[in-house]
C-alpha positions in Angstrom: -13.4 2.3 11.0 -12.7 -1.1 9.7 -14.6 -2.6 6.7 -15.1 -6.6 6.9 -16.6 -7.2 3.5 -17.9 -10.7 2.2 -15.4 -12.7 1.0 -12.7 -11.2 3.0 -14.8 -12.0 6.4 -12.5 -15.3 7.1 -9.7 -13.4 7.2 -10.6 -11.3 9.7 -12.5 -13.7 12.1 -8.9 -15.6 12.4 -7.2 -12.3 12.7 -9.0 -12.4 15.9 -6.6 -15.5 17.3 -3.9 -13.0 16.0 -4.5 -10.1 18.3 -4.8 -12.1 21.1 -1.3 -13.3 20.6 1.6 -10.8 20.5 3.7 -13.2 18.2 4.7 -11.4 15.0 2.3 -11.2 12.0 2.9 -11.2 8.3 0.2 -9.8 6.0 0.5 -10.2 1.8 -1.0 -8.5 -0.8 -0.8 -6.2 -3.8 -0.9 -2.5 -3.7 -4.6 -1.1 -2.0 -6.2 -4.4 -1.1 -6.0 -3.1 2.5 -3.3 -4.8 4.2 -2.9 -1.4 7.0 -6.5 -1.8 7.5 -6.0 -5.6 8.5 -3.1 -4.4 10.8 -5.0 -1.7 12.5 -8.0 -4.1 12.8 -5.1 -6.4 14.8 -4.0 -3.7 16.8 -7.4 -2.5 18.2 -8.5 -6.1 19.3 -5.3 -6.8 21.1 -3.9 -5.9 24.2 -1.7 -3.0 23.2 -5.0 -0.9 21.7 -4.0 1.7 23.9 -1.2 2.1 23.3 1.1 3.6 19.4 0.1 2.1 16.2 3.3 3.0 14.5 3.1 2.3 10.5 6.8 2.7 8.6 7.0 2.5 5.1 10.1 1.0 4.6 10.1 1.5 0.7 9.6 5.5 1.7 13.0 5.8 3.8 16.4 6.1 2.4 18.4 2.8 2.6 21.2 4.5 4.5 18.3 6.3 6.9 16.9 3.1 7.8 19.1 2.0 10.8 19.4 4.8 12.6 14.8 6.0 11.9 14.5 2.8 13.5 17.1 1.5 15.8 17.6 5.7 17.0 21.9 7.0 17.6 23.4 8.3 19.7 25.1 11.7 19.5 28.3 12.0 17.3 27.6 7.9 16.1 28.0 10.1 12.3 28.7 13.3 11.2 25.6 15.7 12.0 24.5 13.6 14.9 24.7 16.4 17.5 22.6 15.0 19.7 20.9 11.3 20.6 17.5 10.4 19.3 15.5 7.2 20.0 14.3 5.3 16.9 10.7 4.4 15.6 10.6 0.9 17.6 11.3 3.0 21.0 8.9 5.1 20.1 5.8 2.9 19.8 7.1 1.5 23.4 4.0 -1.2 24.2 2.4 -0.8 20.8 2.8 -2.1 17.5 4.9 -1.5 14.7 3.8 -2.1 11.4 6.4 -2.4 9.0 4.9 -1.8 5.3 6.8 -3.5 2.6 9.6 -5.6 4.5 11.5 -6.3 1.9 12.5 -2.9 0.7 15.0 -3.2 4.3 18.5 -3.9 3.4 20.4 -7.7 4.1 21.9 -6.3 7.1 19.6 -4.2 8.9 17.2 -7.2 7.9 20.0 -9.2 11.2 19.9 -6.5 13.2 15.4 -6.1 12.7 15.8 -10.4 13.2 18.1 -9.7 16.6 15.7 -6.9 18.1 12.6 -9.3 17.2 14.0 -12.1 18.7 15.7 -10.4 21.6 12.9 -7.5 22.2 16.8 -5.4 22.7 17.9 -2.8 19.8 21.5 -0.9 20.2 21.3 2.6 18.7 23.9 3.2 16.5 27.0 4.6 18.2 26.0 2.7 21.7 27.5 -0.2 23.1 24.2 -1.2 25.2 21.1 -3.1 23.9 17.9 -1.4 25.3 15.0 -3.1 26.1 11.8 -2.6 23.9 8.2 -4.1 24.3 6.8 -4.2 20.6 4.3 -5.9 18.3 5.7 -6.6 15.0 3.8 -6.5 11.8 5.0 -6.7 8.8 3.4 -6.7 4.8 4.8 -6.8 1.2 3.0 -6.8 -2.5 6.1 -8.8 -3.7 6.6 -12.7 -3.4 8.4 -12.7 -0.5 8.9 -16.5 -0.9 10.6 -16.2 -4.4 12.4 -13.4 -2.8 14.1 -15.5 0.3 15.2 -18.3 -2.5 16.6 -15.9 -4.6 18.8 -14.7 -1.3 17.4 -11.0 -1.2 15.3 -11.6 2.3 16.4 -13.6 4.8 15.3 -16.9 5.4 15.2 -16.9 8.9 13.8 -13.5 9.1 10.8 -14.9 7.0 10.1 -17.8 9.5 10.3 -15.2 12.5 7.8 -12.8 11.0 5.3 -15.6 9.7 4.1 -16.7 12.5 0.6 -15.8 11.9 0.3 -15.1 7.6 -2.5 -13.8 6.0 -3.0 -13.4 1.9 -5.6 -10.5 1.0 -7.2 -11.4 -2.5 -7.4 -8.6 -4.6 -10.5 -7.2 -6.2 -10.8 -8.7 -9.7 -10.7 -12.1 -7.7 -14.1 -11.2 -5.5 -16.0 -8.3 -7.6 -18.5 -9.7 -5.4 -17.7 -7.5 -2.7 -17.6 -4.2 -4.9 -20.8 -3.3 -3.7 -20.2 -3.5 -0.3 -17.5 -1.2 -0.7 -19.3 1.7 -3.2 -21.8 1.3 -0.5 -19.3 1.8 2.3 -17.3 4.5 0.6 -20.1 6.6 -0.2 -21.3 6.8 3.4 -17.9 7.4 4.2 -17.5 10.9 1.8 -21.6 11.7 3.1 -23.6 11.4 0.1 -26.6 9.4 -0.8 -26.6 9.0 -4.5 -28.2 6.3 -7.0 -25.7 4.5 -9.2 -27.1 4.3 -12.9 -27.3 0.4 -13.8 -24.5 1.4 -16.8 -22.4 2.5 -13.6 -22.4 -0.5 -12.1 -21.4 -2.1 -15.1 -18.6 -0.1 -15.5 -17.4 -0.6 -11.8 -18.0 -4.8 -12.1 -16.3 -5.6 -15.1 -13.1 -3.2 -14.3 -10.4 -5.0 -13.0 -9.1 -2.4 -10.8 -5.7 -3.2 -10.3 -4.9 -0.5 -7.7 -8.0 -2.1 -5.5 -9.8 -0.7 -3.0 -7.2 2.8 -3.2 -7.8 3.0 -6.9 -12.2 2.1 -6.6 -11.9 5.1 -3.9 -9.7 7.1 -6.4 -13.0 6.5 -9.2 -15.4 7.5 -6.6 -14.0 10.8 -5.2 -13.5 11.5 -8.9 -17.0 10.7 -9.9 -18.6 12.6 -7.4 -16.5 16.1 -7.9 -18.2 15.4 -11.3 -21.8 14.6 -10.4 -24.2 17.0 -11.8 -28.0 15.7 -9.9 -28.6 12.5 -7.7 -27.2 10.2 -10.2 -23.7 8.9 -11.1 -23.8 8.1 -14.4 -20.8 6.6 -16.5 -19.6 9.6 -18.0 -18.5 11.3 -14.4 -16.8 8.2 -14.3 -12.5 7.7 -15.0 -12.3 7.4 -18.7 -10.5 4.7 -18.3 -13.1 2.4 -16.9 -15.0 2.9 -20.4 -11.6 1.5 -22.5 -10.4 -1.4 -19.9 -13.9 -3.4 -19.3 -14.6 -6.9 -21.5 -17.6 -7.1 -23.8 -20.2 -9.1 -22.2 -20.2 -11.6 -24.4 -16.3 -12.8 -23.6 -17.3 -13.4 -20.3 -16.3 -17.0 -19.3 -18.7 -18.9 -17.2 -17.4 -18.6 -14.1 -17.1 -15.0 -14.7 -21.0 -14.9 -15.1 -21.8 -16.8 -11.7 -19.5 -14.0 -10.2 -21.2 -11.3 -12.1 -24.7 -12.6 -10.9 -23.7 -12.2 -7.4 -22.7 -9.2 -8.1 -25.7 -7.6 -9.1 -27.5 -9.6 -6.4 -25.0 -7.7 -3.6 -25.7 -4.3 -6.2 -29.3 -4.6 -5.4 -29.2 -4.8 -2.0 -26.9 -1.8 -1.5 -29.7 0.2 -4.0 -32.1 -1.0 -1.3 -30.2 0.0 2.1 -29.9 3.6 0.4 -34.2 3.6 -0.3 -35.1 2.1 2.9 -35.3 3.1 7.1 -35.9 -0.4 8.2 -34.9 -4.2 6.9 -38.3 -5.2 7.0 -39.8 -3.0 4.6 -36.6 -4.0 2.5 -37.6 -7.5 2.5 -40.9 -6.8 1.7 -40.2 -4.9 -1.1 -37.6 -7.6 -2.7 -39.9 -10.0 -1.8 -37.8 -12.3 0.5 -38.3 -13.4 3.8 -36.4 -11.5 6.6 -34.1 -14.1 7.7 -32.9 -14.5 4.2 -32.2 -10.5 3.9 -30.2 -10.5 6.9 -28.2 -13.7 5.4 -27.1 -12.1 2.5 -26.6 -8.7 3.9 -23.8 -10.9 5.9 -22.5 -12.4 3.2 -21.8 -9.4 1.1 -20.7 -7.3 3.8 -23.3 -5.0 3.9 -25.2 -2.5 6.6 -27.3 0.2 7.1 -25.0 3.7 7.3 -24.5 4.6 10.9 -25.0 1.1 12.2 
């Protein structure tokens, strides 16, 4: 299931002119803002929905491994080969490959990745044919790729090739605005229906979470092996929430007009959890309906099951 929350609704709206296209895609971000989720969301609005969604973390396999995972050999191309075996990009034949943190391939496999991209050919190693291959490329990093292809360790015109389509997920700390939306989705997610003391939210606002959404989920799965009644309260909380969050009265400006909205998008998750129907929501925060539905769209928020 894909979570479109507030701020990060853009985004996905114009990763809708992605999936129609099959042109490669490159997605940045740091660590647990979601960028798999973005290329799943790709995937299952394109053409190739039915067919692999193949994610490799590239960081995860051995430089010397990486050729021959994803390009396949043939047998005897090095000692133990004893027989052929295709690689990842034959296996997701007509799907999409999503290649999680790019730059972790070496220089040269990074020519022979740029070849089978613009070719849609790879050669196994040990074969003198090129095979045909009918693949969607993806690729993401948390690193600055940029600063990486002037300093010479990713190559340029692999860059160019992959960013065809480029999108930049903010982290949290940048839109605590949409941490309600995702308590709210999280907990229908695990199954429970619990209140969230006001202290709570405090806690989870002024965090600056710098694992993102893995690390809020982290808190949460946490919290709730803790909970002790129908309220999560601070203390079944990480401790480290209690030791990282600014004093109130440090909070610039800017940080206040974000905190506001906030507690406005806090509210209205507290509500969806008390109420069966939007009208008696409105009614009860005394707003009209058109304006509840509004800002249930702008924050991202929905009933559970709709």
């Amino acid at each position: 299931m894909e979570v479109v929350i507030g701020s990060l609704e853009k985004i996905f709206r114009d990763a809708e002119i992605a999936a129609r296209s099959s042109e490669a895609v490159l997605i940045v971000g740091e660590t647990g803002v979601g960028k798999e989720v973005l290329a799943r969301y790709i995937h299952e609005r394109s053409r190739r929905r039915a067919r692999p969604f193949l994610p490799i973390n590239c960081a995860a396999i051995p430089a010397h491994l990486l050729e021959s995972e994803l390009f396949g050999y043939e047998r005897g191309a090095f000692t133990g080969a004893t027989q052929s075996r295709k690689g990842l990009l034959e296996e997701a034949e007509g799907g999409t490959v999503f290649l999680d943190e790019i730059v972790e391939i070496p220089l040269d496999a990074q020519a022979k990745l740029l070849r089978a991209i613009e070719t849609k050919q790879i050669r196994p190693l040990g074969s003198t044919r090129y095979r045909p291959i009918d693949v969607r490329f993806i690729a993401a990093t948390n690193s600055d790729i940029k600063r990486k292809v002037e300093r010479g360790e990713f190559r340029r015109d692999l860059y160019y090739r992959l960013s065809i389509f480029v999108y930049a997920i903010p982290p949290i700390r940048e839109r605590p605005q949409d941490i309600p939306a995702f308590v709210h989705h999280l907990l229908a997610e695990a199954g429970v229906s619990v209140r969230l003391a006001p202290a709570t939210w405090e806690l989870l606002l002024c965090y600056p979470w710098p694992g993102n959404i893995r690390e809020l989920r982290n808190a949460l799965t946490y919290a709730l092996a803790r909970l002790d009644g129908e309220e999560l309260r601070p203390e079944h909380l990480p401790d480290i929430l209690l030791t990282r969050c600014p004093r109130p009265e440090i909070l610039r400006e800017t940080d206040l007009r974000k905190k506001l909205a906030c507690f406005e998008a806090q509210l209205l998750a507290d509500a969806l959890q008390r109420h069966s129907d939007l009208p008696s929501m409105a009614r009860e925060l005394g707003i009209g309906l058109r304006t509840l539905y509004r800002k249930l769209k702008r924050y991202g928020l929905t009933k559970p099951g709709s």
